[in-house]
N, C-alpha and C positions, 0 to 999 in steps of 0.2 A: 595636599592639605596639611595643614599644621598637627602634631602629632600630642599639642595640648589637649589634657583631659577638659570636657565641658559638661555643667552640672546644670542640664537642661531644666531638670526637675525648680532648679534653685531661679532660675531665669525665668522661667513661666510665672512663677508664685514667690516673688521675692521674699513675701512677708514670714515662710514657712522656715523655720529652721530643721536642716536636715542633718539627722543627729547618728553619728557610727553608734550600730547599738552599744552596748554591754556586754563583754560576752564575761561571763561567769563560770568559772572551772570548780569542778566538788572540789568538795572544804579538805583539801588536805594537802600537805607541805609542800608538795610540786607542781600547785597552780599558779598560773600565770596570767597576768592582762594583757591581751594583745596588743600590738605598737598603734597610736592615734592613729587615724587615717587625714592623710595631708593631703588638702584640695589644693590644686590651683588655683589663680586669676582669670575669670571669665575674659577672654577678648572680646569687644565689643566694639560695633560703626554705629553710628548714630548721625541721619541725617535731617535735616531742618529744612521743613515745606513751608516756604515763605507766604503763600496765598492760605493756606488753613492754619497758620500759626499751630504747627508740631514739630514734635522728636518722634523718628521713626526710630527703633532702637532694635537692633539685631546680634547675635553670636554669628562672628565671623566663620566661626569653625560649624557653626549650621544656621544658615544665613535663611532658610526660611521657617524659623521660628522668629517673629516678630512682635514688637509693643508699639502701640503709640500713643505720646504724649501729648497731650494739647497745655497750648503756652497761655492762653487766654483767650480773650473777646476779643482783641484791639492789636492795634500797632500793624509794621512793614519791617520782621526781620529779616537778615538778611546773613547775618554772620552766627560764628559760634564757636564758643568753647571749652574744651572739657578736659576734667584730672580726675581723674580717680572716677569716685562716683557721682561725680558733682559734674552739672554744664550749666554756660551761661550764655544767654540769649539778650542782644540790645534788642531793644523792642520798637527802634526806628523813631514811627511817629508820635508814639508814646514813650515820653520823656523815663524810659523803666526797661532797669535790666531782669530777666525770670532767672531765679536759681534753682534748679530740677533735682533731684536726689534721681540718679537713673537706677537704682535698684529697686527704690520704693516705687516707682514710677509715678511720682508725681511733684508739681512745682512746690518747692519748702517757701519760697517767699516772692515776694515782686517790690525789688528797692528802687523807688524813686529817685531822679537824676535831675536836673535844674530842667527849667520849661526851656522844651526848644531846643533841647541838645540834638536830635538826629538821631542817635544812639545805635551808632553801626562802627563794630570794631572790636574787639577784645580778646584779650587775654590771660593765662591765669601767671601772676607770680611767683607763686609757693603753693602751697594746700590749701589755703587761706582767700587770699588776696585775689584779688580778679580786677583788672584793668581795663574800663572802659571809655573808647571813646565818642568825644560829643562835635561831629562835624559841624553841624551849625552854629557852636559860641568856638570852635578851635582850641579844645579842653581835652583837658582826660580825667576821669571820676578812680580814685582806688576805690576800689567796696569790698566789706571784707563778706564771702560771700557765706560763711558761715552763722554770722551774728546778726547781718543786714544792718551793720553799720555802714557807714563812707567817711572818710577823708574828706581836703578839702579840693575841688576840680585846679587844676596846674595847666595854665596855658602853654600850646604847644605850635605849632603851625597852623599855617592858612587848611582847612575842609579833612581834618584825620581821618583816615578812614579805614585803617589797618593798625594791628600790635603784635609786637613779635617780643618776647622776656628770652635774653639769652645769659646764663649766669647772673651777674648782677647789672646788668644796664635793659634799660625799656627804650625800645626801635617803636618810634610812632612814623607810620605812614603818612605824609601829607598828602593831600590829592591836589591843593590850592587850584580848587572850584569856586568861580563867582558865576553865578546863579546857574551851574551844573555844567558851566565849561570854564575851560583849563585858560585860568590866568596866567599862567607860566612854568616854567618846569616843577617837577613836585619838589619833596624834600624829606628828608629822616630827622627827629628830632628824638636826638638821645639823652637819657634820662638814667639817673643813680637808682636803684629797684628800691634801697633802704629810703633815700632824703627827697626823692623825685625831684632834686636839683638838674637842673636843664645842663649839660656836658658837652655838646657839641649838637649844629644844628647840619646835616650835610644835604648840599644842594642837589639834587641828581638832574642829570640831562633829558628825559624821556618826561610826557606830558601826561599828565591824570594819573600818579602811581599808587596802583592798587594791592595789588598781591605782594605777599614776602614769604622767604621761606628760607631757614637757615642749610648750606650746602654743605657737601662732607668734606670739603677741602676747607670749613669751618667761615667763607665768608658769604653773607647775606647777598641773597637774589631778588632782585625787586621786580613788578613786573608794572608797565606802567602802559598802561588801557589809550593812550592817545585821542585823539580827537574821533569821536564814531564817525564813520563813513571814509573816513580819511586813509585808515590801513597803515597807519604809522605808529605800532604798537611796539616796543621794545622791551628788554632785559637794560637793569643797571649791576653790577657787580660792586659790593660794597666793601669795605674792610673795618672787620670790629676792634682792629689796632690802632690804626690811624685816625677813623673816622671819617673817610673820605671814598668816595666813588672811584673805582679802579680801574673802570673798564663799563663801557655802553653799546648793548649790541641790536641794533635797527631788525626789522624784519619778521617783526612776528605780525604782524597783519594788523586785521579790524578787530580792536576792543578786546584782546585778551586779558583775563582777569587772575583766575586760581589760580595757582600753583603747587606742586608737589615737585619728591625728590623720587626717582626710582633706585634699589639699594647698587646699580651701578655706577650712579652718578646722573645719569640720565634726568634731565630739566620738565616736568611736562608742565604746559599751560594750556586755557580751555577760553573759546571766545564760541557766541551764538552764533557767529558769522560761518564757522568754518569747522568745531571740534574740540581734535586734542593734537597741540604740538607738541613732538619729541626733541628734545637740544642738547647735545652732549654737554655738559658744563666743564668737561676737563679739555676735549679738543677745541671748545666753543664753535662748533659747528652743528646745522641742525639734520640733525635722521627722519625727521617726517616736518616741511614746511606747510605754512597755513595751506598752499596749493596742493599739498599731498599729505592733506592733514588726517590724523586715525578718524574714523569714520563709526563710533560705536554704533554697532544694530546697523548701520547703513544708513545712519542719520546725521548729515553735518552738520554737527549742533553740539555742544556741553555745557553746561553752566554752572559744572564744580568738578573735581577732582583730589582724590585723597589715595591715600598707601598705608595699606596696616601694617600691621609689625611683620609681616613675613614678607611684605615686600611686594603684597598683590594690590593690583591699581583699580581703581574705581571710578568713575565717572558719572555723572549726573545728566539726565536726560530731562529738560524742561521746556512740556507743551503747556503747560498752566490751565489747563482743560481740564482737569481732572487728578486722578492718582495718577503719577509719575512712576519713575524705575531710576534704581542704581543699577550701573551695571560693573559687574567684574569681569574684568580683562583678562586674558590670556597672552603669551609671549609671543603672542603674533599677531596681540589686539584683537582679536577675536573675544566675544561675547560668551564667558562660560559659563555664566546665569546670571540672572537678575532679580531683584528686589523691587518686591512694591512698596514705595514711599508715599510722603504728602504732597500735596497741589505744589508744583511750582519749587522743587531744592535748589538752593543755591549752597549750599555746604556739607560736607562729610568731614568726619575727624572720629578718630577712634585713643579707647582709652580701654583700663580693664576692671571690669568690679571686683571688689576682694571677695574671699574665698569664703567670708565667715561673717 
């Protein structure tokens, strides 16, 4: 377990300010105030029950002390993302992104997005700014998510449906879906973070690409869902120098979607059909294929996957029945507890609340 101090008290009852007393030494020339007491940064998972519109919201370092948020009446989220104490939620069918304060635990605002955008996709640029996109007009919205203003939507590719902000360039995922199947290979369409000037559009080879996640040898992983039923799921390997796809790697099955990094390099992706794949990303070989895919709880099945700052993996279990679970993984994929979530997660992502 991480050996960060966690201010339970503060987690439970965000609103309460908990204050090092005073301490007060007699009034005479050798008293002293003792040194401030310095909190850390709560770590924090927070995951998004796409059927009950929530944020389940957890301290990693005691995973069963839990909040949840509810996103509204409406919409089919699906994605999410978060900095600091802020996430943001497309809200799908509802042309509207939620902006949540996770410490106060509740939504600050609900900014409207053009009719008909889809609104599955985002993420944050700065502290500020949050990038979403709108797969049905093939747009991206900036909103700033502090003020609830927006910019103006910047066309991008055919069905966006992924955003990756790395330094100053914005990686927009295309899926290029006509009427929810794959018109042809997807594509990354990159973007200046300051001018949202369009900079290069890169073609990738793999069909419906969904997932991104930046890798520690620094070049983008795309994970691209293929044709369901089909099993023709692959990795593209990007370069943020050139702009150009570097490498296409076949074989990851039926319809994998998420993706994370484990702190060895290690590639995981997560498909209903089958779980969680392991990939090495530096030998580019894979350590558990769809056919010998991690098997969380002994159910072949995931439908998210994340890694918090210490490098433990998590995965998503969705029967859509009911309350769900996250579970955390152990170095042998074993289940070493689990969290109860909302109906139906498709995403996890951790950030940490401030201290004060």
């Amino acid at each position: 377990m991480s050996s960060r101090p966690v201010s339970v008290l503060r987690f439970v009852f965000p609103l309460l300010a908990i204050l090092a007393p005073l301490a007060f030494a007699a009034c005479d020339e050798d008293a002293t105030a003792p040194e401030p007491v310095n909190e850390s940064p709560v770590p924090i998972g927070v995951v998004l029950g796409s059927v009950d519109l929530s944020l389940t919201v957890f301290p990693v370092d005691t995973p069963t002390v839990t909040r949840t948020i509810g996103l509204g009446p409406a919409g089919t989220p699906v994605s999410l993302a978060v900095r600091r104490e802020l996430a943001a939620v497309p809200l799908g069918t509802v042309p509207a992104v939620a902006i949540v304060d996770l410490a106060a635990a509740t939504v600050l605002r609900t900014v409207g997005l053009e009719a008909g955008s889809g609104a599955t996709g985002v993420a944050f640029a700065n502290d500020s700014i949050v990038i979403v996109a709108n797969p049905d007009l093939g747009t991206i919205t900036p909103i700033n998510a502090r003020s609830g203003s927006g910019a103006a939507s910047v066309s991008v590719g055919t069905y966006p449906q992924n955003v990756l902000v790395h330094e100053s360039r914005i990686y927009v995922v295309n899926a290029n879906l006509v009427n929810f199947s794959p018109a042809g290979p997807g594509s990354i369409s990159v973007l200046d973070a300051g001018t949202y000037a369009t900079l290069a559009t890169i073609v990738l080879s793999g069909m419906n690409s969904s997932g991104i996640a930046l890798g520690p040898d620094g070049l983008l992983y795309v994970v691209n869902s293929g044709n369901f039923g089909m099993a023709d799921g692959s990795v593209s390997v990007v370069s943020t120098v050139s702009f150009q796809e570097v490498a296409h790697h076949p074989g990851f099955g039926d319809f994998p979607s998420a993706v994370t990094f484990g702190p060895d390099g290690t590639l995981y992706t997560t498909s209903f059909s089958y779980g969680v794949v392991a990939w090495n990303s530096g030998t580019r070989t894979f350590a558990r294929t769809p056919d010998s895919a991690i098997e969380p709880g002994g159910v072949p099945s995931a439908s998210g996957i994340g890694t918090d700052d210490d490098g433990r993996l998590y995965s998503l279990a969705a029967t859509c029945t009911g309350p769900d679970q996250a579970h955390r993984l152990n170095n042998t994929y074993g289940v070493e507890l689990s969290i109860t979530v909302g109906i139906c997660p498709t995403s996890i992502q951790f950030t940490e609340l401030p201290a004060s």
